[in-house]
C-alpha positions, -999 to 999 in steps of 0.1 A, spaced: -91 -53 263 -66 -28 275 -74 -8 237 -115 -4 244 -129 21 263 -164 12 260 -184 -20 274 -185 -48 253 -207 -82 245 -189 -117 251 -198 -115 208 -179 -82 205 -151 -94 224 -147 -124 209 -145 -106 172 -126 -82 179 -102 -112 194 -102 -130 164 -93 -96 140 -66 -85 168 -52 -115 165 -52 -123 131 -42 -87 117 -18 -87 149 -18 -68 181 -1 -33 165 -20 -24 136 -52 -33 156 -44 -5 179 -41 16 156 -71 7 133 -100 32 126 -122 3 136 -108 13 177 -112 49 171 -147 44 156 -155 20 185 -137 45 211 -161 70 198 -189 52 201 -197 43 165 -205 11 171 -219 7 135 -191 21 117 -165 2 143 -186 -34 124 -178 -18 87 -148 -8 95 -143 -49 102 -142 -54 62 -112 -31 55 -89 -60 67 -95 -82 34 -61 -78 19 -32 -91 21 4 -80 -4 -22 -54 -17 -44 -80 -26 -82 -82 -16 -84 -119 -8 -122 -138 -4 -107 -158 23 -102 -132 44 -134 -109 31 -155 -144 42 -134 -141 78 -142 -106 85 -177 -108 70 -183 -137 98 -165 -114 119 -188 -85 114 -212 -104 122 -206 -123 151 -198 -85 163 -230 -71 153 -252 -102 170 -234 -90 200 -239 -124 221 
C-alpha cells in the first residue's frame, strides 16, 4: 500500500496483493508495473501484470494462467 500513490479498487488491491506477494515484496517495488501505475497508466500498469510469467528464465503457463487472472481481477476493478 505504502508503494501506490494513486487510489485503488478493493479489485486492484487485491491483485496487486496477490503479484506482490507471489513475485515478493522487493522486485514488486521496483516493477514497471508501479511506475506505470504511479504514472497513471493504469492500462499499461494491467499489461505490465504478464511480464511476471517466468521463472529460471523460463515462461511457465502456470504462472501466465495466474497473472492472466490477475490482470483481470485488476482490470474488473471490484
Amino acid at each position: 500500500q505504502r508503494l501506490i500513490t494513486v487510489p485503488l479498487s478493493d479489485g486492484e488491491f487485491d491483485a496487486l496483493v496477490s503479484l506482490a506477494f507471489n513475485i515478493g515484496g522487493g522486485a514488486f517495488a521496483k516493477s514497471t508495473l508501479v511506475r506505470k501505475l504511479n504514472s497513471g497508466d493504469k492500462a499499461g500498469a494491467a499489461n505490465a501484470f504478464m511480464s511476471w510469467n517466468k521463472a529460471g528464465g523460463r515462461v511457465l503457463n502456470g504462472l501466465t494462467t495466474r497473472r492472466r487472472n490477475e490482470r483481470i481481477q485488476f482490470l474488473k476493478g471490484h
